[in-house]
C-alpha positions in Angstrom: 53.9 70.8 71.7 55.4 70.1 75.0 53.4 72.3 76.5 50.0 70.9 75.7 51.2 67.5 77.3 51.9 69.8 80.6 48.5 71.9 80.6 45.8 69.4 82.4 42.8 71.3 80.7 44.5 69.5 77.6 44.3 66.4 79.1 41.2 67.1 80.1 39.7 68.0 76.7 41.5 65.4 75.2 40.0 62.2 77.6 36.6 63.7 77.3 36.8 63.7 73.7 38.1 60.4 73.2 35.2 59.2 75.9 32.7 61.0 73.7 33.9 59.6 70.7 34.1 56.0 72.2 30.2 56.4 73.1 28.9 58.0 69.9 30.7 55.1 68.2 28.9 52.3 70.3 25.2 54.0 69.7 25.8 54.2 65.9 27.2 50.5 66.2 23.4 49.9 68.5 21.4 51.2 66.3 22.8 49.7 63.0 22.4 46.9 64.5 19.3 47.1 65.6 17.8 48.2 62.6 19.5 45.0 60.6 18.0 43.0 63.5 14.3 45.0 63.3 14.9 43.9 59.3 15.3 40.4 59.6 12.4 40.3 62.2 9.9 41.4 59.5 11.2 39.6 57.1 11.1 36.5 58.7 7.3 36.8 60.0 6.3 38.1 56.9 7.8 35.3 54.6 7.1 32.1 57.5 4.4 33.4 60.0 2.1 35.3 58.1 1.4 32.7 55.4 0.7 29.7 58.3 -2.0 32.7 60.3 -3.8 33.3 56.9 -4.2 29.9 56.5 -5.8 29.4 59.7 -8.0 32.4 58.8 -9.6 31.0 55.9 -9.8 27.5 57.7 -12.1 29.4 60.6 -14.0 31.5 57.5 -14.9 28.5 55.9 -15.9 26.7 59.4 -18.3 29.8 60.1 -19.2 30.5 56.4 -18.0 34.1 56.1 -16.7 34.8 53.2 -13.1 35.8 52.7 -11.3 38.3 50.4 -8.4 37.3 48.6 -5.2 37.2 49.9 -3.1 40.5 49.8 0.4 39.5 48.3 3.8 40.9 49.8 5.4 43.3 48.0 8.7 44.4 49.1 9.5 47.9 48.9 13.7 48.4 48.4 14.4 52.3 49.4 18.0 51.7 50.0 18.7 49.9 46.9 20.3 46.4 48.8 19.6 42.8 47.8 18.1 40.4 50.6 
């Protein structure tokens, strides 16, 4: 054991691995947290923008007399099993 403390490769291998370690950690932290972020995004314009935009779109079908389909509900799809 003493002797790994004396070797620099050790040292060596032993920085760069906790450097490596220290950046795979903050990607997995970015990306989980921009998927939860990417989540809420389409959450919140489908439940509060969409509604208000196809509104509007049957208010300018009326106006021009084309005539609209129903609207398509939102369904939400739970692959991962969580609760909103």
């Amino acid at each position: 054991m003493h002797i790994i403390f004396q070797n620099p490769t050790w040292w060596t291998f032993g920085f760069t691995s906790i450097v490596q370690l220290v950046f795979f950690l903050r990607w997995l932290y970015r990306h989980i947290r921009s998927e939860e972020l990417t989540r809420a995004f389409v959450h919140d314009i489908a439940t509060h923008h969409l509604p208000h935009i196809y509104e509007l779109l049957e208010m300018l079908c009326d106006e021009q007399g084309i005539k609209r389909n129903p609207l398509p509900p939102i369904h939400w799809l739970d692959l991962n099993h969580r609760t909103h």
